[in-house]
PQR file of N, CA, C, O and H, with PARSE charges and radii, in Angstrom:
ATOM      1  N   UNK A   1    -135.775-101.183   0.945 -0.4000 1.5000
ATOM      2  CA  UNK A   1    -134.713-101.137  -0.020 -0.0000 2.0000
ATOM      3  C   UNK A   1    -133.850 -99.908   0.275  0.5500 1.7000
ATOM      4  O   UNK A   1    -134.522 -98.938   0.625 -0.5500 1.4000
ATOM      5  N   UNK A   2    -132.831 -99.753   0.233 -0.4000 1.5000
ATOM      6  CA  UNK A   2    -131.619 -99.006   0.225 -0.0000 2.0000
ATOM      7  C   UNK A   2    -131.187 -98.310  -0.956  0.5500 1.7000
ATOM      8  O   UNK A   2    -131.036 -99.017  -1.952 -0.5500 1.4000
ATOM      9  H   UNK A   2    -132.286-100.541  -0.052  0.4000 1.0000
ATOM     10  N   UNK A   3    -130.918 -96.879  -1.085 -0.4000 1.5000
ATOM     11  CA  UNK A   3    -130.773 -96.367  -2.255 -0.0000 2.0000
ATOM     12  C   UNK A   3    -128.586 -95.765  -2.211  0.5500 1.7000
ATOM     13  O   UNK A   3    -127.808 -95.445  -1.312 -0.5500 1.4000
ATOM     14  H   UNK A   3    -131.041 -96.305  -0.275  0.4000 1.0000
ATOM     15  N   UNK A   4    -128.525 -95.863  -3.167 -0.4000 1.5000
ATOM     16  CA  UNK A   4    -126.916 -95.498  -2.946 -0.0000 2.0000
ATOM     17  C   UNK A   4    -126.867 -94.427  -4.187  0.5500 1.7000
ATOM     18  O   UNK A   4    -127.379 -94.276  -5.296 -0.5500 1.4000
ATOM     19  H   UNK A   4    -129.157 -96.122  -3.897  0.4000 1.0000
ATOM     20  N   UNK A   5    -126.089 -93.884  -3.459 -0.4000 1.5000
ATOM     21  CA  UNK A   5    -125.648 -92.258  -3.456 -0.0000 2.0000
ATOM     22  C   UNK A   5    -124.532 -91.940  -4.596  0.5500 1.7000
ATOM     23  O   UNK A   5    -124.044 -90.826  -4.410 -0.5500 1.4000
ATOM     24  H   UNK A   5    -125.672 -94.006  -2.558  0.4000 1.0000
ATOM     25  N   UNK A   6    -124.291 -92.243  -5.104 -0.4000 1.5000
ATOM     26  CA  UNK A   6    -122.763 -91.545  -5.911 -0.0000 2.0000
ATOM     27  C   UNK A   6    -122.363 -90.154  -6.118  0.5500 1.7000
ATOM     28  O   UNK A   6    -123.128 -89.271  -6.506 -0.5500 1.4000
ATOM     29  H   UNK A   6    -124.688 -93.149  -5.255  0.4000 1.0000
ATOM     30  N   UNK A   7    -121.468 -90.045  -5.916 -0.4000 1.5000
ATOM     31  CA  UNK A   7    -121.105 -88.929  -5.777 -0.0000 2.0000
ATOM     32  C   UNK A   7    -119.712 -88.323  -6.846  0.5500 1.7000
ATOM     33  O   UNK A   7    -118.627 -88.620  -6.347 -0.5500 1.4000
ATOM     34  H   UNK A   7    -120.846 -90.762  -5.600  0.4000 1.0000
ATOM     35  N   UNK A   8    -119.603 -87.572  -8.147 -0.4000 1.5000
ATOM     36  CA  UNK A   8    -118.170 -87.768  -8.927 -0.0000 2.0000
ATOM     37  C   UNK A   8    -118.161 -86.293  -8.622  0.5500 1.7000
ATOM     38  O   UNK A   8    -119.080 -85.475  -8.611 -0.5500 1.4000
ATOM     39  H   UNK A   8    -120.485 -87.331  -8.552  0.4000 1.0000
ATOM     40  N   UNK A   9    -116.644 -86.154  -8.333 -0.4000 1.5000
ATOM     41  CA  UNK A   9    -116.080 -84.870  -8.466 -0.0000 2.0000
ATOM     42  C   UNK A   9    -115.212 -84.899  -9.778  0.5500 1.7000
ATOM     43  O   UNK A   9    -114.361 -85.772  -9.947 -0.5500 1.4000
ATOM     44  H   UNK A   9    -115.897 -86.819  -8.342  0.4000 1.0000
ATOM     45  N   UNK A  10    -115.527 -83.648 -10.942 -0.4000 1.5000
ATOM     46  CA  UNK A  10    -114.093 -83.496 -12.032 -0.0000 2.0000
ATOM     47  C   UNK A  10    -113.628 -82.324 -11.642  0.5500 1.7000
ATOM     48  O   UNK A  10    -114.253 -81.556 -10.911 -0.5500 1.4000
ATOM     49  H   UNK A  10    -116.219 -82.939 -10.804  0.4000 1.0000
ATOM     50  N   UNK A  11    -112.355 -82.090 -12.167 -0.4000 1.5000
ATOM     51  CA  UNK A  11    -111.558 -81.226 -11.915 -0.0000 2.0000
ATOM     52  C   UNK A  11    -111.339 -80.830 -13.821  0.5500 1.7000
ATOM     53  O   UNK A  11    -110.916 -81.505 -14.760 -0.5500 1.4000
ATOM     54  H   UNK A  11    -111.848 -82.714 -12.762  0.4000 1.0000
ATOM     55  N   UNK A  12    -111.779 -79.661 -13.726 -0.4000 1.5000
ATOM     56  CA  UNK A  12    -112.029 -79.192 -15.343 -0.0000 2.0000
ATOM     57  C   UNK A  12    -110.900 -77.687 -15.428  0.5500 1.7000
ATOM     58  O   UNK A  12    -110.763 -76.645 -14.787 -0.5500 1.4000
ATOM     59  H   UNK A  12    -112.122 -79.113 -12.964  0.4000 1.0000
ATOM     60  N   UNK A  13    -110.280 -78.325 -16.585 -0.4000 1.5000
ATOM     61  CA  UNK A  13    -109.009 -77.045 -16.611 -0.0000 2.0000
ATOM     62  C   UNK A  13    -109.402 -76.606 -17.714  0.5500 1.7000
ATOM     63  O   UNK A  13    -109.833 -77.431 -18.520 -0.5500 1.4000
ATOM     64  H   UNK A  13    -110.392 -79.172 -17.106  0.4000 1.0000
ATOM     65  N   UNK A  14    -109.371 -75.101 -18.098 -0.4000 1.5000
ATOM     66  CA  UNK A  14    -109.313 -74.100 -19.199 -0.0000 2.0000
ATOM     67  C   UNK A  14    -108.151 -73.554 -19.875  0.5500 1.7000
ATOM     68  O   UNK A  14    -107.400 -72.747 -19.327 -0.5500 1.4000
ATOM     69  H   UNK A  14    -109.022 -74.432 -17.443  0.4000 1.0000
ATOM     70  N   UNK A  15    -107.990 -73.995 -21.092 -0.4000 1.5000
ATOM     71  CA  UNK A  15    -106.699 -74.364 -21.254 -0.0000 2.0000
ATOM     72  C   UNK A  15    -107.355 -72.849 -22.846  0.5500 1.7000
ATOM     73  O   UNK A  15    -108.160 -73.012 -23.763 -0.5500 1.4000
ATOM     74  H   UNK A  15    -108.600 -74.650 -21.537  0.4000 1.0000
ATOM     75  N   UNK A  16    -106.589 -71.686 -22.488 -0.4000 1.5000
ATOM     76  CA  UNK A  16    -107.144 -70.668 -23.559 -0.0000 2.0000
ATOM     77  C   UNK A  16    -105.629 -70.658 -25.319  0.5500 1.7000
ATOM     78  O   UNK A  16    -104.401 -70.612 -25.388 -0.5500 1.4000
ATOM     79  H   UNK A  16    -105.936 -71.553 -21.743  0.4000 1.0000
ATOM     80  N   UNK A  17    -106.671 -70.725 -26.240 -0.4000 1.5000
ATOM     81  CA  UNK A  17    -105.991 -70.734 -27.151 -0.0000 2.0000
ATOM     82  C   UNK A  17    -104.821 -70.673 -27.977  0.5500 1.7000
ATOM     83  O   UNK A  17    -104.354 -71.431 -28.827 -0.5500 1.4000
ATOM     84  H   UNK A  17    -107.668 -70.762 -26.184  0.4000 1.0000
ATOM     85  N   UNK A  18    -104.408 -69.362 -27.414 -0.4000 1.5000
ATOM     86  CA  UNK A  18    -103.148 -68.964 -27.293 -0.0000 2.0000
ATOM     87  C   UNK A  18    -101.593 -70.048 -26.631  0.5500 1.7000
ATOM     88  O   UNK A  18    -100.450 -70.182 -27.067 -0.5500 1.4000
ATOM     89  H   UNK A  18    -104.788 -68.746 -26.724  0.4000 1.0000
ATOM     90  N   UNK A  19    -102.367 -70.667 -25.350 -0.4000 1.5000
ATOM     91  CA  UNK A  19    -101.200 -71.828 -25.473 -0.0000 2.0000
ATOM     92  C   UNK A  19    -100.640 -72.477 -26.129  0.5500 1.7000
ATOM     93  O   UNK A  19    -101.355 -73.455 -26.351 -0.5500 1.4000
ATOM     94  H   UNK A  19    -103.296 -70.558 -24.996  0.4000 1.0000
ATOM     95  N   UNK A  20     -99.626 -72.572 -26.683 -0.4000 1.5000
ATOM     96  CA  UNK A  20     -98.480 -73.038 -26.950 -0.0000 2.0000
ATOM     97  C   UNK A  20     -98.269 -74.738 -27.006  0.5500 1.7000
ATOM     98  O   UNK A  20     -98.304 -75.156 -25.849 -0.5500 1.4000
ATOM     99  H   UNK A  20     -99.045 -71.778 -26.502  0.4000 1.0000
ATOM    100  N   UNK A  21     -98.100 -75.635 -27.800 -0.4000 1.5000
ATOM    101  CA  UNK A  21     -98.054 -76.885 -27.492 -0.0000 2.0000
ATOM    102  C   UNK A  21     -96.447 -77.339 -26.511  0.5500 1.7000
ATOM    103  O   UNK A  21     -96.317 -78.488 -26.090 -0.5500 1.4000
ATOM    104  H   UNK A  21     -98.071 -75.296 -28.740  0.4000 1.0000
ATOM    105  N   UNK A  22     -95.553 -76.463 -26.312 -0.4000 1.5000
ATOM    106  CA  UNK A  22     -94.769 -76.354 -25.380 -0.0000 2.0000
ATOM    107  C   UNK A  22     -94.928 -76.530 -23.853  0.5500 1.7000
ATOM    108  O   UNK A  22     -94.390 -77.266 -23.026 -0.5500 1.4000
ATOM    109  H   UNK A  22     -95.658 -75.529 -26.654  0.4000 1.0000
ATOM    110  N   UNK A  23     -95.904 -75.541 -23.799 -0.4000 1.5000
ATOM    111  CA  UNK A  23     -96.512 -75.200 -22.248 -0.0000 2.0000
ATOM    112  C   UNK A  23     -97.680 -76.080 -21.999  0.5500 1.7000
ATOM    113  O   UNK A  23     -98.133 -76.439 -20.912 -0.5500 1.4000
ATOM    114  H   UNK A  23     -96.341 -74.944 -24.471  0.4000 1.0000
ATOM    115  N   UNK A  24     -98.118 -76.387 -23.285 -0.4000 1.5000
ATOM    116  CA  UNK A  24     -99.467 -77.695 -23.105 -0.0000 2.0000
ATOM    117  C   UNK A  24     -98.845 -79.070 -22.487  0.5500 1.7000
ATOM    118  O   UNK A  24     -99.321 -79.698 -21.542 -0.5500 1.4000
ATOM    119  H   UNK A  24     -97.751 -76.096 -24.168  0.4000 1.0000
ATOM    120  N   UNK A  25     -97.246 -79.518 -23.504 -0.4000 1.5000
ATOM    121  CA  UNK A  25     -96.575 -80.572 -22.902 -0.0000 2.0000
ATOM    122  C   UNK A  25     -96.104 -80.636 -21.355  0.5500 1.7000
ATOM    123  O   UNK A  25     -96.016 -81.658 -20.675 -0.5500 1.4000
ATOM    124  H   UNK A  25     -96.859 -79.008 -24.272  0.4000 1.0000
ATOM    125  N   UNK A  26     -95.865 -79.516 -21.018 -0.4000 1.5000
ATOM    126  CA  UNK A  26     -95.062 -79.148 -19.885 -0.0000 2.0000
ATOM    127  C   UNK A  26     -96.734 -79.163 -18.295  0.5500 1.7000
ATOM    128  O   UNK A  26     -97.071 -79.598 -17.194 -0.5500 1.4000
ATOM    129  H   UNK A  26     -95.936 -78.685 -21.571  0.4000 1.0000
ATOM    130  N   UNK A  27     -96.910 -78.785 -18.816 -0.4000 1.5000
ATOM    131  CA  UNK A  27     -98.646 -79.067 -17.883 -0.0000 2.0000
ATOM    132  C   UNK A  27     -98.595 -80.799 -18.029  0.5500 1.7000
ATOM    133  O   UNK A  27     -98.150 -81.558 -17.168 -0.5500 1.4000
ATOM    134  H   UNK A  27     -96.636 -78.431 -19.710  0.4000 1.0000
ATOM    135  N   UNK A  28     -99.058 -81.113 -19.090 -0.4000 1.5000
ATOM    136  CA  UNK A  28     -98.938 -82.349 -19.113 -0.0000 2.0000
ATOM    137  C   UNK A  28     -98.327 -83.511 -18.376  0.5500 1.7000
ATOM    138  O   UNK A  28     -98.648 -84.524 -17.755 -0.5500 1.4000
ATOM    139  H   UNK A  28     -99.419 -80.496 -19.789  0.4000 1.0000
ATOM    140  N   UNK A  29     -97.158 -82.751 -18.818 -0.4000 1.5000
ATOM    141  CA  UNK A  29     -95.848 -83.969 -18.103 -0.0000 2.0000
ATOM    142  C   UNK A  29     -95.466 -83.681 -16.677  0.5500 1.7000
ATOM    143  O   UNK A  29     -94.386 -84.055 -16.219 -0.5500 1.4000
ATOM    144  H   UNK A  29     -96.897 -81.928 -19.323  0.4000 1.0000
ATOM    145  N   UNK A  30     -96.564 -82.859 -15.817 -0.4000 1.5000
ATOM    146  CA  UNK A  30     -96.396 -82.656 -14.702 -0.0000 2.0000
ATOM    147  C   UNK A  30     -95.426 -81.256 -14.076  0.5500 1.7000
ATOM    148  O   UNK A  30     -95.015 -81.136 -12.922 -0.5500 1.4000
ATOM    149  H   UNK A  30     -97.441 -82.555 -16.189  0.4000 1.0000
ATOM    150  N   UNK A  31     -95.244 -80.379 -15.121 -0.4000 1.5000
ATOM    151  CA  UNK A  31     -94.307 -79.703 -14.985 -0.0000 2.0000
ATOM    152  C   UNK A  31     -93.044 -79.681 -15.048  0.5500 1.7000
ATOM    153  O   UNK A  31     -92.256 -78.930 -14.472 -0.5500 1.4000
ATOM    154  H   UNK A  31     -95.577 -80.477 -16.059  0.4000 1.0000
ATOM    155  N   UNK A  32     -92.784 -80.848 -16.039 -0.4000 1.5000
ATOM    156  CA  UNK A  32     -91.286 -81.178 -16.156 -0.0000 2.0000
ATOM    157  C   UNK A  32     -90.384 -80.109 -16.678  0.5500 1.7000
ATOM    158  O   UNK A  32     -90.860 -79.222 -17.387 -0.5500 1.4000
ATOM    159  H   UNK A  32     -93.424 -81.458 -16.507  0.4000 1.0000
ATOM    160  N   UNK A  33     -89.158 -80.131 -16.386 -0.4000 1.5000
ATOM    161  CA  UNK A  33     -88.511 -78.877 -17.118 -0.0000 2.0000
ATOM    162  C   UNK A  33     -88.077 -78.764 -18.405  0.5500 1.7000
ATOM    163  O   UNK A  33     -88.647 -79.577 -19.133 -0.5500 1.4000
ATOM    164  H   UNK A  33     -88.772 -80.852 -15.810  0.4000 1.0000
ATOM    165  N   UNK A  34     -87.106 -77.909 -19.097 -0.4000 1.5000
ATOM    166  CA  UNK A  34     -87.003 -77.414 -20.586 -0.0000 2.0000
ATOM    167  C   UNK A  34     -86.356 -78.967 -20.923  0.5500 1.7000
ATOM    168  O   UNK A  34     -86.826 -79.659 -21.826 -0.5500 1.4000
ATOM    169  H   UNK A  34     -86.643 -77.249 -18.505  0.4000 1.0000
ATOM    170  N   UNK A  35     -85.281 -79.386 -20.120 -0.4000 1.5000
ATOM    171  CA  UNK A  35     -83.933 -79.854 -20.556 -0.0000 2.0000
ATOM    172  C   UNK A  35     -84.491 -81.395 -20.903  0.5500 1.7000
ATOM    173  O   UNK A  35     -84.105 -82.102 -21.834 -0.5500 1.4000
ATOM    174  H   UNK A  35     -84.899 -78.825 -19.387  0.4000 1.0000
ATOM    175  N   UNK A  36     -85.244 -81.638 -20.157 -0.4000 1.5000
ATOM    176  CA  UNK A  36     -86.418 -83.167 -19.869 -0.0000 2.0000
ATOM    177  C   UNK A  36     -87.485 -83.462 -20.935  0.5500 1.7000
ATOM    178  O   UNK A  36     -87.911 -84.570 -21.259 -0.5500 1.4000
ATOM    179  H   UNK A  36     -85.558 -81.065 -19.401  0.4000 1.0000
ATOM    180  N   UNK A  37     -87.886 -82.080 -21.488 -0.4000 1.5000
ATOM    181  CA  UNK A  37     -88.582 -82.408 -22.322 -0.0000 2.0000
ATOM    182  C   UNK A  37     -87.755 -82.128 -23.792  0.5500 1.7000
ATOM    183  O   UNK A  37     -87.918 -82.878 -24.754 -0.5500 1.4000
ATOM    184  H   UNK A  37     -87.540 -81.179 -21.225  0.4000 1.0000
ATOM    185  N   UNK A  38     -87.079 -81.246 -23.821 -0.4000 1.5000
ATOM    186  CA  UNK A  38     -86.064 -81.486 -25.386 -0.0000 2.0000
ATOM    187  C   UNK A  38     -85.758 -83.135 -25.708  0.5500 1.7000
ATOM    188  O   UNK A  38     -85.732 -83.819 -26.731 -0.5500 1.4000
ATOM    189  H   UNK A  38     -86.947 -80.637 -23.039  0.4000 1.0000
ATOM    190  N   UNK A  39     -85.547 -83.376 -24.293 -0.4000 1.5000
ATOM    191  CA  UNK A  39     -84.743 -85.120 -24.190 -0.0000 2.0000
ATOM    192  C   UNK A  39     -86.122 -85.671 -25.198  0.5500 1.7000
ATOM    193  O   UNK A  39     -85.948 -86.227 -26.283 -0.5500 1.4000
ATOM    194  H   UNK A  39     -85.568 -82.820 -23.462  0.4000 1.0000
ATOM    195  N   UNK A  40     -87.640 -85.361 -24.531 -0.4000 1.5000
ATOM    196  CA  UNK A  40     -88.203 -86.459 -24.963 -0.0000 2.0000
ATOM    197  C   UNK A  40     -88.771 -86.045 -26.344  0.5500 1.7000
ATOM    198  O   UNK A  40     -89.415 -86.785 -27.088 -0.5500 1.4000
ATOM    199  H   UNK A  40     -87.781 -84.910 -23.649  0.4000 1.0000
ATOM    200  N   UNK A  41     -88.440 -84.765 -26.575 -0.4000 1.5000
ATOM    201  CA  UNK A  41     -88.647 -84.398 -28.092 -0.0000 2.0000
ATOM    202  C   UNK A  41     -87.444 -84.918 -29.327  0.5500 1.7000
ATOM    203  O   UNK A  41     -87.585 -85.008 -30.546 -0.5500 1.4000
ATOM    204  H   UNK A  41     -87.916 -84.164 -25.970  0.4000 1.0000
ATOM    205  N   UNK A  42     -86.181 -85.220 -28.412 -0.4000 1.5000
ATOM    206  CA  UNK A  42     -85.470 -85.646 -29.480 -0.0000 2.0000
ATOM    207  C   UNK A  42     -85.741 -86.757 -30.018  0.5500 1.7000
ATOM    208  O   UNK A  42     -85.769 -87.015 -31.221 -0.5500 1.4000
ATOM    209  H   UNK A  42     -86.066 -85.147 -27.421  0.4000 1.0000
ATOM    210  N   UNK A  43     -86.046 -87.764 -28.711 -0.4000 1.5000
ATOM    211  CA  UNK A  43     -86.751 -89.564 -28.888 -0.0000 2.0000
ATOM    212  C   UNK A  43     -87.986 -89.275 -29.637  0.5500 1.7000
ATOM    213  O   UNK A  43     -88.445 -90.230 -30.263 -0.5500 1.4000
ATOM    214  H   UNK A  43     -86.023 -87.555 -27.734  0.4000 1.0000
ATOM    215  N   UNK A  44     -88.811 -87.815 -29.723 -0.4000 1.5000
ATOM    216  CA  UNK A  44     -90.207 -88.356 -30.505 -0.0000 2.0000
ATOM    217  C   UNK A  44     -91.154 -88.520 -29.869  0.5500 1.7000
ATOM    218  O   UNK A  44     -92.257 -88.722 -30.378 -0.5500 1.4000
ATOM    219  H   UNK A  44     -88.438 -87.040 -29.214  0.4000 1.0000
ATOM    220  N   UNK A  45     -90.991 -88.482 -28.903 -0.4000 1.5000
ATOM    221  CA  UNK A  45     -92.400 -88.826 -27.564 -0.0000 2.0000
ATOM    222  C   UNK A  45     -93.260 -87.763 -27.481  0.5500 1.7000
ATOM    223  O   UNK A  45     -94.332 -87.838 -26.880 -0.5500 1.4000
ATOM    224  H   UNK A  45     -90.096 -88.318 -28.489  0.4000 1.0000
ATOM    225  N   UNK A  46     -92.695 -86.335 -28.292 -0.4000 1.5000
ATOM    226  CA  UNK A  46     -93.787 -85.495 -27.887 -0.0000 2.0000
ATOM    227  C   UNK A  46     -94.798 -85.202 -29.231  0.5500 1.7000
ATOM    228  O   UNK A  46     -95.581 -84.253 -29.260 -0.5500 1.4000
ATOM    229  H   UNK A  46     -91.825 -86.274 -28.780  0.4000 1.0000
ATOM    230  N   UNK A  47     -94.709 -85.759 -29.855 -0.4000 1.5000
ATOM    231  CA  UNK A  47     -94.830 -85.439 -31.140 -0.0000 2.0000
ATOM    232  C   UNK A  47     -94.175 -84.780 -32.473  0.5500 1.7000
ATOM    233  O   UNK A  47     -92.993 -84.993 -32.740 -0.5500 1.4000
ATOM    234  H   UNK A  47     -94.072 -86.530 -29.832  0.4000 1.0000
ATOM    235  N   UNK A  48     -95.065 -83.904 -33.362 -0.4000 1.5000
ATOM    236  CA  UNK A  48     -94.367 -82.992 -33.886 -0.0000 2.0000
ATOM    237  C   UNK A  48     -93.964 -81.844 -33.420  0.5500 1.7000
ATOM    238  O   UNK A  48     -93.445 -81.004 -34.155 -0.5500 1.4000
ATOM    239  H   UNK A  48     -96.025 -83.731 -33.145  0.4000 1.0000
ATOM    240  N   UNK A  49     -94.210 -81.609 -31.749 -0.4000 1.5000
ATOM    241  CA  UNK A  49     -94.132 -79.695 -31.702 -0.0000 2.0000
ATOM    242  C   UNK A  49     -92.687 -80.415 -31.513  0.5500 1.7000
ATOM    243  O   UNK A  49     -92.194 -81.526 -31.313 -0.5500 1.4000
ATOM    244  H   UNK A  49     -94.631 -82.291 -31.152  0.4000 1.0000
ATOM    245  N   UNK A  50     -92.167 -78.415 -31.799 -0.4000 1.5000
ATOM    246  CA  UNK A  50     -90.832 -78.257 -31.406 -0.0000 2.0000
ATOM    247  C   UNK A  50     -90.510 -77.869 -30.208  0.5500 1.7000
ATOM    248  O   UNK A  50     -91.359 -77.507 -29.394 -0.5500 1.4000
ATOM    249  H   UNK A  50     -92.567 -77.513 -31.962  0.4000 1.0000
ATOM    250  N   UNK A  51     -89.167 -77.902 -29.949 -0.4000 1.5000
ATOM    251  CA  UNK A  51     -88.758 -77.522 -28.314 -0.0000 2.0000
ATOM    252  C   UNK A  51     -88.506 -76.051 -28.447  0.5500 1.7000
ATOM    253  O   UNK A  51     -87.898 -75.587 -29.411 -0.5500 1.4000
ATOM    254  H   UNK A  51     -88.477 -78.196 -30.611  0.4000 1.0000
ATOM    255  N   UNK A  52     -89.049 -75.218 -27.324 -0.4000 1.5000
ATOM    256  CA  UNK A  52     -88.509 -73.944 -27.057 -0.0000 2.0000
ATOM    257  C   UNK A  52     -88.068 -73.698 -25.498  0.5500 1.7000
ATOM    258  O   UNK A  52     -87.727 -74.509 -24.637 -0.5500 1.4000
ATOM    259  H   UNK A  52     -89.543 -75.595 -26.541  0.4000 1.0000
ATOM    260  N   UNK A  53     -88.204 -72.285 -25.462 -0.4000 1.5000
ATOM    261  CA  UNK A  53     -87.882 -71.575 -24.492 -0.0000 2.0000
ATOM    262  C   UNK A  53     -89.559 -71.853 -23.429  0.5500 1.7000
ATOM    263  O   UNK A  53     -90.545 -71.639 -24.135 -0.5500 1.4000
ATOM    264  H   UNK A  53     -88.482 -71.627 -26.161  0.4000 1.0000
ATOM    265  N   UNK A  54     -89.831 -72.168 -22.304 -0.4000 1.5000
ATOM    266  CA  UNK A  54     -90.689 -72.053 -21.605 -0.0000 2.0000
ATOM    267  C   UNK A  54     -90.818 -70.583 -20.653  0.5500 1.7000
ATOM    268  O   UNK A  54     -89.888 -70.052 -20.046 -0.5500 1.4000
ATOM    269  H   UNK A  54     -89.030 -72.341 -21.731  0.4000 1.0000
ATOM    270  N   UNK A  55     -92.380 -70.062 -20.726 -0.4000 1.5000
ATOM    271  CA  UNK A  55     -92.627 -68.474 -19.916 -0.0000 2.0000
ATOM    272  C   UNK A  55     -92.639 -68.832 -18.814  0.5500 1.7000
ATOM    273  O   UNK A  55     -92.777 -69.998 -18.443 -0.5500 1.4000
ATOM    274  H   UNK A  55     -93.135 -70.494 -21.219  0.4000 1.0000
ATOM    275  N   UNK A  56     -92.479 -67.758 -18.052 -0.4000 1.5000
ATOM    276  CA  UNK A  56     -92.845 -67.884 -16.871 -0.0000 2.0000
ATOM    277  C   UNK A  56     -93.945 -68.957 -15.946  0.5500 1.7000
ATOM    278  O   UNK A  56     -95.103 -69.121 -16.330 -0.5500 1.4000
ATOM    279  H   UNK A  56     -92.368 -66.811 -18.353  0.4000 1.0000
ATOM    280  N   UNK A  57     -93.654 -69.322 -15.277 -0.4000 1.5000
ATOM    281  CA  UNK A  57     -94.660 -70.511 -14.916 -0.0000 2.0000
ATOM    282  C   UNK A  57     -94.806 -70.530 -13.321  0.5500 1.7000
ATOM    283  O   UNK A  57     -93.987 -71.073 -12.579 -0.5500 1.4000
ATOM    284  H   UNK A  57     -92.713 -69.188 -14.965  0.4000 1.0000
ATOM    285  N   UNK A  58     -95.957 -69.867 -12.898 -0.4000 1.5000
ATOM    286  CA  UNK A  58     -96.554 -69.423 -11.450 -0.0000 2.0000
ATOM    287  C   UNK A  58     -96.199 -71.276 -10.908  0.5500 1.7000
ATOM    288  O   UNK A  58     -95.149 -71.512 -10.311 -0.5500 1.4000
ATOM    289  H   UNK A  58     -96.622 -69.426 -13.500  0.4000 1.0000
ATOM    290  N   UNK A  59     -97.058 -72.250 -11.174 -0.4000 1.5000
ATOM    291  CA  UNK A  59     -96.695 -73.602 -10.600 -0.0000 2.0000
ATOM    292  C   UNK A  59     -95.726 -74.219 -10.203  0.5500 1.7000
ATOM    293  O   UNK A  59     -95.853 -75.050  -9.304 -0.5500 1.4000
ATOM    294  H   UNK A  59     -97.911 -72.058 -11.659  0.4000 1.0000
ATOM    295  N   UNK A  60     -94.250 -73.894 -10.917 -0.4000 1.5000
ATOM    296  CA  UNK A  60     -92.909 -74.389 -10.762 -0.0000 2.0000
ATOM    297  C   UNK A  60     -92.950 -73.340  -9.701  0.5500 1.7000
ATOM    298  O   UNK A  60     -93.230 -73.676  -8.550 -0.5500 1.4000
ATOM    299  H   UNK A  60     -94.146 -73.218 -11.647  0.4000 1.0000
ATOM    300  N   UNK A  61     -92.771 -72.469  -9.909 -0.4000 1.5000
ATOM    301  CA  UNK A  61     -92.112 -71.038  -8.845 -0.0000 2.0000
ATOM    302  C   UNK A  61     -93.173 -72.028  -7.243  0.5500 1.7000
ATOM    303  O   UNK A  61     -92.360 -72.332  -6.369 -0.5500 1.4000
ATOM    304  H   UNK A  61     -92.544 -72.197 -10.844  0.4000 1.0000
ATOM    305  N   UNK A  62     -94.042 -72.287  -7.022 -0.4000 1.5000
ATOM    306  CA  UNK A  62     -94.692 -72.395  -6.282 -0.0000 2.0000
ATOM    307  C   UNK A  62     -94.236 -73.701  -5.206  0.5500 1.7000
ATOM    308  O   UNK A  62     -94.250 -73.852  -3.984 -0.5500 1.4000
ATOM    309  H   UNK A  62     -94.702 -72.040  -7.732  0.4000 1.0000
ATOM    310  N   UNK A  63     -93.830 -74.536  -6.391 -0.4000 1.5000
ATOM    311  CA  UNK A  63     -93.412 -76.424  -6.408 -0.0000 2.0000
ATOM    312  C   UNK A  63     -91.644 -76.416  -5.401  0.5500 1.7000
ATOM    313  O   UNK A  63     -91.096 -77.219  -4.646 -0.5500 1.4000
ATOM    314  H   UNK A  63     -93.819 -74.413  -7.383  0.4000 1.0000
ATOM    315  N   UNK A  64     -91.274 -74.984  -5.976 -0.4000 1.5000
ATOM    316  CA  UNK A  64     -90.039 -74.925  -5.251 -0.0000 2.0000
ATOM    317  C   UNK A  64     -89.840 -74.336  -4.226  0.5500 1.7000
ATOM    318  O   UNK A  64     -88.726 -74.366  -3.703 -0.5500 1.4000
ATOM    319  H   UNK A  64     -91.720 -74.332  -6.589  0.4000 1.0000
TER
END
């Protein structure tokens, strides 16, 4: 008999308190920018947070 192997990799992110449901959306949505996500806050898609100003963000700087 033959035994099979599985193997799962997760990829586990630490997401610390202090974040912002701004910067939570913006992770989310792949790093989309300010102007993209106001759009989808005006339609309602993001919920109740509101739109702000986004911090600094090491990933975009990186993406470009």
């Amino acid at each position: 008999m033959h035994g099979i192997t599985i193997i799962v990799l997760a990829a586990v992110y630490i997401i610390s308190a202090d974040v912002d449901t701004m910067e939570l959306w913006h992770m989310r949505l792949g790093y989309m920018g300010e102007k993209g996500m106001t759009i989808l806050s005006k339609k309602g898609c993001l919920g109740s947070s509101g739109t702000g100003k986004l911090d600094f963000c090491e990933h975009c700087v990186f993406r470009k």
